[in-house]
C-alpha positions as YAML, in Angstrom:
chain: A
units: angstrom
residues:
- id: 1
  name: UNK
  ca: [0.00, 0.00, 0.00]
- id: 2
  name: UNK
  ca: [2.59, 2.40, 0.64]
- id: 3
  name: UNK
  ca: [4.34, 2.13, -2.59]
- id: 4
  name: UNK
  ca: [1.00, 2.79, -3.95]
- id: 5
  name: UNK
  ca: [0.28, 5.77, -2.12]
- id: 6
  name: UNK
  ca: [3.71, 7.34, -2.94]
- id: 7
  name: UNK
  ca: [2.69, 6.02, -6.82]
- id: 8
  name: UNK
  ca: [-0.33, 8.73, -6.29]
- id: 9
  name: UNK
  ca: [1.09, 11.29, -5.47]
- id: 10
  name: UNK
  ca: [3.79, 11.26, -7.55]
- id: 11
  name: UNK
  ca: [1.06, 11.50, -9.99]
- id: 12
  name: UNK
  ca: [-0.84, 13.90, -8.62]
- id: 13
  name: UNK
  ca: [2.38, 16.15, -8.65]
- id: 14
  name: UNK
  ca: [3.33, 15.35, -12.46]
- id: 15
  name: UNK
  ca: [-0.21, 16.72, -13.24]
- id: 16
  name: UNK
  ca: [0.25, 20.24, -10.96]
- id: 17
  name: UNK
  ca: [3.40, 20.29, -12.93]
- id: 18
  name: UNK
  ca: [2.12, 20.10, -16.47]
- id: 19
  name: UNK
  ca: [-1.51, 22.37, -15.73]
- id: 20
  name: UNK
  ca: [0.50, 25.27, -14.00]
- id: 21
  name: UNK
  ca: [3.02, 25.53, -16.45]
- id: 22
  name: UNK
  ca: [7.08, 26.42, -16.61]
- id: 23
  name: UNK
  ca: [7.29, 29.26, -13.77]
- id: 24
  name: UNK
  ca: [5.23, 27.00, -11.53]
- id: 25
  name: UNK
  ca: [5.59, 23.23, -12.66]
- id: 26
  name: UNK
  ca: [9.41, 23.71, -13.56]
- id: 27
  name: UNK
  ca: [9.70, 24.52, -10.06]
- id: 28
  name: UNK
  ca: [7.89, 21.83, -8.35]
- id: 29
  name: UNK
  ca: [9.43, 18.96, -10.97]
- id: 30
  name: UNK
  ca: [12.83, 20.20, -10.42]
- id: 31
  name: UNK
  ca: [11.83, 19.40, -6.34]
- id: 32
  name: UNK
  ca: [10.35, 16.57, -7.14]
- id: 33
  name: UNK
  ca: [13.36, 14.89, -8.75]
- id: 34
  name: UNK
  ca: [16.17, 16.67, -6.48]
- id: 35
  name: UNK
  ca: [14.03, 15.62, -3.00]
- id: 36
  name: UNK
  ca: [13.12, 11.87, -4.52]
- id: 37
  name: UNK
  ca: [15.73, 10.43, -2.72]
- id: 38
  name: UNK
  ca: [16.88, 13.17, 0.34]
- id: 39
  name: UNK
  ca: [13.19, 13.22, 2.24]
- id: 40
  name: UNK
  ca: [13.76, 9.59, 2.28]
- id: 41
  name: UNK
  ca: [16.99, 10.31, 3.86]
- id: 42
  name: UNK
  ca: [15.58, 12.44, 6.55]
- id: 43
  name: UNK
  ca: [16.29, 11.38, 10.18]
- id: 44
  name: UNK
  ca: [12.78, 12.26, 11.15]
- id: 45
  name: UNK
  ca: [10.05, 9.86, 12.01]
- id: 46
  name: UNK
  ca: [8.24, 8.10, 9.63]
- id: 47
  name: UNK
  ca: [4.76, 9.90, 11.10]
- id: 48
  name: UNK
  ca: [6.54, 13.00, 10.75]
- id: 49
  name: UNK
  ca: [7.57, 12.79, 7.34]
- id: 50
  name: UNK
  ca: [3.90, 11.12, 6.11]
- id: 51
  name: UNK
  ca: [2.42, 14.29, 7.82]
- id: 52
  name: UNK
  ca: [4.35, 16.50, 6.15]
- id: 53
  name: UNK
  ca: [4.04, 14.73, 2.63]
- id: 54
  name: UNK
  ca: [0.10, 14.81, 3.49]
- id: 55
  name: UNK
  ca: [0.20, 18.53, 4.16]
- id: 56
  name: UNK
  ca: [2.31, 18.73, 0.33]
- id: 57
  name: UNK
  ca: [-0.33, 16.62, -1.32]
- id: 58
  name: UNK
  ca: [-3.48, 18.81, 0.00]
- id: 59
  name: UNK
  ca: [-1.96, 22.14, -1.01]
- id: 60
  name: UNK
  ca: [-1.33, 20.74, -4.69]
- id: 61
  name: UNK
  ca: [-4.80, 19.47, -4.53]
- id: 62
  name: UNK
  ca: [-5.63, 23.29, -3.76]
- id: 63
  name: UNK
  ca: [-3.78, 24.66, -6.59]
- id: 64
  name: UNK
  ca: [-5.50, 21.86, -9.04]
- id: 65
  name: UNK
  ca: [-8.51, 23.40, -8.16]
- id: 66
  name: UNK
  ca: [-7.49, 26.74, -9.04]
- id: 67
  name: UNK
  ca: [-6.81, 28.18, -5.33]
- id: 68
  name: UNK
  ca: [-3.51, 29.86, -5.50]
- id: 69
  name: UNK
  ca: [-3.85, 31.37, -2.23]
- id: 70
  name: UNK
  ca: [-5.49, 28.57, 0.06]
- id: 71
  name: UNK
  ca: [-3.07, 26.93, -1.40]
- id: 72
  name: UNK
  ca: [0.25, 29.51, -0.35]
- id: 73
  name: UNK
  ca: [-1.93, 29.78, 3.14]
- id: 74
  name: UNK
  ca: [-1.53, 25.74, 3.92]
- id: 75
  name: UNK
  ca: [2.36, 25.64, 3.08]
- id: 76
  name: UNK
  ca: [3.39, 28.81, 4.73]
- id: 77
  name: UNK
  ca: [3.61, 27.24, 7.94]
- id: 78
  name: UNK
  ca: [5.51, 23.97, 6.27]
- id: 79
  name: UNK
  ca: [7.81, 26.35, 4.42]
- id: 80
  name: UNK
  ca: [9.53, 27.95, 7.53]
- id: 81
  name: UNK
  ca: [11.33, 24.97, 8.24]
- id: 82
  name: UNK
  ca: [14.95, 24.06, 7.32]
- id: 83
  name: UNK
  ca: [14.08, 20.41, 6.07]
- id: 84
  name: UNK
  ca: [13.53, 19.43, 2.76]
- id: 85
  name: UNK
  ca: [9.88, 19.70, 2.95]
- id: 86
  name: UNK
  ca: [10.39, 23.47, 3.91]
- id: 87
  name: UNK
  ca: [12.40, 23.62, 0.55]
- id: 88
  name: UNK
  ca: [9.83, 21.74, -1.32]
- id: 89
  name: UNK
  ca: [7.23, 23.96, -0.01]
- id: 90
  name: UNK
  ca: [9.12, 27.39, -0.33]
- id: 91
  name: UNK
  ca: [9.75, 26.35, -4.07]
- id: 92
  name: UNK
  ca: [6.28, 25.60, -4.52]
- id: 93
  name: UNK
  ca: [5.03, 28.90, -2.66]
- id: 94
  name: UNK
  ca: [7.52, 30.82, -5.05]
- id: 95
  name: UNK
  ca: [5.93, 29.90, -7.91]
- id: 96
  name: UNK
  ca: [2.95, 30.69, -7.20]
- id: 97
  name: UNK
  ca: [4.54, 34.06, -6.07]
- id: 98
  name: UNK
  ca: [5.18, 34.32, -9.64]
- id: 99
  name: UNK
  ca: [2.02, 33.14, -11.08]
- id: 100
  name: UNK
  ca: [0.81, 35.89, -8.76]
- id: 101
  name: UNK
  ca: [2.97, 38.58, -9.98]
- id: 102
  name: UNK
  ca: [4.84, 38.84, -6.81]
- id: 103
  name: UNK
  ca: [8.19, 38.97, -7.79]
- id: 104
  name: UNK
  ca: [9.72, 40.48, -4.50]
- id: 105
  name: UNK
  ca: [7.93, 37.16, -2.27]
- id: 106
  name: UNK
  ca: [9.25, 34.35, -4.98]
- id: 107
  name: UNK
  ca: [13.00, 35.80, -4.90]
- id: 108
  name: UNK
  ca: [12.55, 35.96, -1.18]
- id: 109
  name: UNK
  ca: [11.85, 32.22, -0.80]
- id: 110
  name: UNK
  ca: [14.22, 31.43, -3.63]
- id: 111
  name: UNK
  ca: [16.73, 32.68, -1.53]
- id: 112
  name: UNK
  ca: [15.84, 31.20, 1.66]
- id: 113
  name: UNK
  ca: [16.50, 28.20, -0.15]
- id: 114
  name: UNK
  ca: [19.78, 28.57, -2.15]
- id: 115
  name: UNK
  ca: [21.11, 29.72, 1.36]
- id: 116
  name: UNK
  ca: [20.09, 26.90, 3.04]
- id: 117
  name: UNK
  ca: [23.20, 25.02, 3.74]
- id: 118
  name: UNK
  ca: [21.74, 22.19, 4.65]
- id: 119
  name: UNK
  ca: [20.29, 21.41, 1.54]
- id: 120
  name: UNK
  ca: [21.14, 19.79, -1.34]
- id: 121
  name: UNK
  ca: [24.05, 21.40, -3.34]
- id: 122
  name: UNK
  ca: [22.01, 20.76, -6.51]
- id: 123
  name: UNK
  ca: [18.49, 21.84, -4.91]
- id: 124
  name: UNK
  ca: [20.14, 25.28, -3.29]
- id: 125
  name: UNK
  ca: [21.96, 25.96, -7.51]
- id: 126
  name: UNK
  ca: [18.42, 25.70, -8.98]
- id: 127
  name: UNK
  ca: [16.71, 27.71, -6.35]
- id: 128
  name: UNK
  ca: [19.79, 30.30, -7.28]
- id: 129
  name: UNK
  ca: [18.83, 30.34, -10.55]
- id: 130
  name: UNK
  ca: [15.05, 30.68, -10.63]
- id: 131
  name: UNK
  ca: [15.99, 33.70, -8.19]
- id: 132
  name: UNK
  ca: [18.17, 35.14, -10.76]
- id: 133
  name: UNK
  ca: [15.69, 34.72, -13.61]
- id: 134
  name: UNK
  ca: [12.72, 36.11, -11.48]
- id: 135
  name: UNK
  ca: [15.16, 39.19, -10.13]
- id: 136
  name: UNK
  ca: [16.78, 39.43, -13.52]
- id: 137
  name: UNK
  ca: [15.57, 42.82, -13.99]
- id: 138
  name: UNK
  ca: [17.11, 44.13, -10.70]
- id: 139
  name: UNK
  ca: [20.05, 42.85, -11.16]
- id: 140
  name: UNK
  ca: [23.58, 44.02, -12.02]
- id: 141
  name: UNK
  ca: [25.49, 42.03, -14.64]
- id: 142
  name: UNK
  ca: [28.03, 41.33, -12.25]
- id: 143
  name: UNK
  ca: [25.70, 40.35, -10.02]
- id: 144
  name: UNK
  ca: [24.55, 37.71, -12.19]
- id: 145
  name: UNK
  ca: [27.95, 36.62, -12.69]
- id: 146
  name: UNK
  ca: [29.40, 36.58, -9.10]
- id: 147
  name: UNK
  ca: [26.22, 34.44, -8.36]
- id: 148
  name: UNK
  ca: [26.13, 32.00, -11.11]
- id: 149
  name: UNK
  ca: [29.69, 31.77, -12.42]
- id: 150
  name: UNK
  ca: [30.58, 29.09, -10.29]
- id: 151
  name: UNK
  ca: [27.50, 27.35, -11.87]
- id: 152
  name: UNK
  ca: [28.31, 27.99, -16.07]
- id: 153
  name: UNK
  ca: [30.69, 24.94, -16.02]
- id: 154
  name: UNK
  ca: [30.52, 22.01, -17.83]
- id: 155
  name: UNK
  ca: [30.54, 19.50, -14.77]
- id: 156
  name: UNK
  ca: [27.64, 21.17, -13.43]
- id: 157
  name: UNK
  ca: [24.00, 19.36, -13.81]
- id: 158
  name: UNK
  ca: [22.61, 23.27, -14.53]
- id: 159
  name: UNK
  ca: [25.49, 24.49, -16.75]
- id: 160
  name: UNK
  ca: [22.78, 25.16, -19.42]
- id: 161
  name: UNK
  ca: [20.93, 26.96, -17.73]
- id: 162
  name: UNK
  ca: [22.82, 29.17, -15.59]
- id: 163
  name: UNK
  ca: [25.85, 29.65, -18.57]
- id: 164
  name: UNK
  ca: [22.98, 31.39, -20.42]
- id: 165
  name: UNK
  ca: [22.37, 33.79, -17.68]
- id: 166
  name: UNK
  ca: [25.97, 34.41, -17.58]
- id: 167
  name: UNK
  ca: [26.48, 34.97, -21.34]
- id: 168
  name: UNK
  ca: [23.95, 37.41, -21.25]
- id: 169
  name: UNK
  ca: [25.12, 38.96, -18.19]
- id: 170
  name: UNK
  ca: [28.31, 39.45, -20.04]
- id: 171
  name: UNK
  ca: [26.46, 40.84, -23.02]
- id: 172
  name: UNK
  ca: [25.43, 43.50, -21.00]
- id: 173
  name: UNK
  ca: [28.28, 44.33, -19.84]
- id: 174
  name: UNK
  ca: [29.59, 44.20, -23.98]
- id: 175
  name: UNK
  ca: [31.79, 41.10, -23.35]
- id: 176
  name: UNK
  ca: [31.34, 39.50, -26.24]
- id: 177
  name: UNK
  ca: [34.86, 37.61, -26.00]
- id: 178
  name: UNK
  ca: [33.92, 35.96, -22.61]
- id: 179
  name: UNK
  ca: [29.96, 35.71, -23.65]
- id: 180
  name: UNK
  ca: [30.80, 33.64, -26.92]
- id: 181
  name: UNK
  ca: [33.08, 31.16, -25.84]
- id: 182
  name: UNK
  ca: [30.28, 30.32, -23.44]
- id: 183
  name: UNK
  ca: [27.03, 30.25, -25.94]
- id: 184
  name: UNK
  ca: [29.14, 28.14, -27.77]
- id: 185
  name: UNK
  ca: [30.32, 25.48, -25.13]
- id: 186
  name: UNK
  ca: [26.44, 25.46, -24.08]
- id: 187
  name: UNK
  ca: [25.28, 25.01, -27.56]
- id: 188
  name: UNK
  ca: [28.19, 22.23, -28.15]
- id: 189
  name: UNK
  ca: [27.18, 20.11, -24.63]
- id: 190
  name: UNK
  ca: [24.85, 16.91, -25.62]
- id: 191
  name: UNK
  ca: [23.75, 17.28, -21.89]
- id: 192
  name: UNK
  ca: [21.86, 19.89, -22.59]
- id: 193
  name: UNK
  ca: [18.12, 20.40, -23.67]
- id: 194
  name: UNK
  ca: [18.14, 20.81, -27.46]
- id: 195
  name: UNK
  ca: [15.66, 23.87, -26.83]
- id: 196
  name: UNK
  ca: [18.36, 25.44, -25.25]
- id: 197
  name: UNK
  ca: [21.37, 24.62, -27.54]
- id: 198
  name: UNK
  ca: [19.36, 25.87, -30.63]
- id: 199
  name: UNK
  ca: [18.74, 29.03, -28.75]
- id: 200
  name: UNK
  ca: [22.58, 29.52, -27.77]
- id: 201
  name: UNK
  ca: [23.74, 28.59, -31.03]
- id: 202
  name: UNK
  ca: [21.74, 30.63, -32.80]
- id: 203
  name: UNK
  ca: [23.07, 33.79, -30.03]
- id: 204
  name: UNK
  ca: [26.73, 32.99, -30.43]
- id: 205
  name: UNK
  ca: [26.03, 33.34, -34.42]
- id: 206
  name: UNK
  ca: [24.46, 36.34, -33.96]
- id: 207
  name: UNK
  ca: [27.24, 37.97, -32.22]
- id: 208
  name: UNK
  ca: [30.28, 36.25, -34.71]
- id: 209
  name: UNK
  ca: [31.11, 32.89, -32.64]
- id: 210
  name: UNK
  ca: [30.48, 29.74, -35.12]
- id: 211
  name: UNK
  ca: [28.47, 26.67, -32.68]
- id: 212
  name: UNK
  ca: [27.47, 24.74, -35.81]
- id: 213
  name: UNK
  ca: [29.03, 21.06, -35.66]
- id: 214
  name: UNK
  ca: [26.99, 19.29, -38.63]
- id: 215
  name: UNK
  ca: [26.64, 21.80, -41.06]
- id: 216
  name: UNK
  ca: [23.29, 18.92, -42.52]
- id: 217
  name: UNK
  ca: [22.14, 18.77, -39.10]
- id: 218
  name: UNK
  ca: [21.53, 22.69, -38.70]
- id: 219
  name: UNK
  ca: [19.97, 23.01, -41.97]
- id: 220
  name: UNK
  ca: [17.44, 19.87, -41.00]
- id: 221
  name: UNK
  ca: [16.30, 22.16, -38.35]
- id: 222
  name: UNK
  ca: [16.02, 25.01, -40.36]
- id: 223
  name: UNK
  ca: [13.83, 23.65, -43.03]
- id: 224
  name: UNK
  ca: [12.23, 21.19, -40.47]
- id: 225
  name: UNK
  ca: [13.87, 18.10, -42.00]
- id: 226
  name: UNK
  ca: [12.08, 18.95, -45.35]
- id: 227
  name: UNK
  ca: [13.39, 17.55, -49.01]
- id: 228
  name: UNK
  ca: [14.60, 20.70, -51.12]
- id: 229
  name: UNK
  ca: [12.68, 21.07, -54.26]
- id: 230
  name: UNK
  ca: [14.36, 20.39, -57.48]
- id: 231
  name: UNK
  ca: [15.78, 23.09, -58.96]
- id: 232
  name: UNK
  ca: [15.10, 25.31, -55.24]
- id: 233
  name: UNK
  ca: [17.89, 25.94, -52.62]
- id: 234
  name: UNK
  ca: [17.36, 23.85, -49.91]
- id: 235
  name: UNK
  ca: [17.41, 28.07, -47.57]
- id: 236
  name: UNK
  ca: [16.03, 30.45, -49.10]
- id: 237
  name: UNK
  ca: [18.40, 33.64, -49.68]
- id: 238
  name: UNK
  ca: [16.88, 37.07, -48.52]
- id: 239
  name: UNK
  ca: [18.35, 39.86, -50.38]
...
């Protein structure tokens, strides 16, 4: 029974993810898969931990139903902790932060969990980011870059994501020799969502850095894959 009940709401979590979209849902999934193993890891009662899981489940049930802030009410209690619950909620209460337009509340808690030393290395680097992103506006290039520096390298599971930032944040601050070499390495990296190599690639071309490995392959996704007509470039030219 209990491997069916954690079945559940594992489910019922993929399906907040997908309705409330990227601000929300990438949020929670990132959570989801960063806390899979550590809440199991927790040396907390089993009670305890069911309790708190309960109290998880019952504000996503609240936001399936389209109440944003019964739902922010039930975890701001759970969110004050330091476990990884309190992350888990915190994240989740962020996003809806954002859903709400409430951009100063969803860095706030984005930040009480990338300083949370207790946590997860991985789980405090994407709660960095999403602060970044959310703030981005606010923020001084070299802000960006003192922040998420460490982050833009290859070994690290969010080097996509947070070498972006950092390639723009140079690009504001018209370092195109340090902002290149990075689009380039991001667009280059197989571990990293295509989405976000095509959009790098097609940034470092834009600003005179070549990221284009198979010359057939970036054509394919130009034309969609589509057989040139005889006698008709397979691009067309714009004069």
């Amino acid at each position: 029974m209990r491997e069916v009940d954690e079945a559940v709401r594992q489910d019922q979590a993929t399906t907040f993810a997908k309705k409330y979209g990227f601000a929300i849902g990438g949020v929670l999934l990132a959570g989801l898969l960063a806390f899979g193993a550590y809440l199991i890891w927790q040396s907390r009662s089993e009670a305890a931990l069911e309790a708190k899981s309960e109290e998880l489940v019952l504000a996503i049930d609240e936001l399936e139903a389209g109440n944003l802030d019964q739902a922010d009410a039930d975890l701001t209690a759970l969110s004050e902790g330091t476990d990884g619950h309190a992350a888990m909620a915190a994240l989740t209460r962020a996003g809806i932060a954002i859903q709400n337009g409430n951009t100063e509340l969803a860095v706030e808690l984005f930040d009480r969990v990338a300083n949370n030393a207790d946590l997860p290395a991985e789980v405090r680097d994407i709660a960095a980011i999403r602060s970044v992103t959310a703030n981005w506006d606010n923020l001084d290039p070299q802000q960006v870059i003192d922040r998420l520096g460490p982050m833009a390298q290859a070994s690290n599971p969010y080097f996509g994501s947070a070498g972006e930032l950092v390639a723009h944040a140079y690009l504001a601050q018209d370092k195109r020799d340090q902002a290149g070499p990075l689009l380039v390495a991001i667009a280059q990296n197989e571990d990293v969502p295509e989405s976000l190599r095509a959009r790098t690639r097609q940034l470092a071309g834009l600003i005179g850095f070549d990221a284009i490995e198979d010359v057939d392959a970036a054509l394919d996704e130009i034309t969609g894959g589509a057989e040139p007509t005889r006698g008709e470039p397979a691009v067309e030219l714009v004069e």
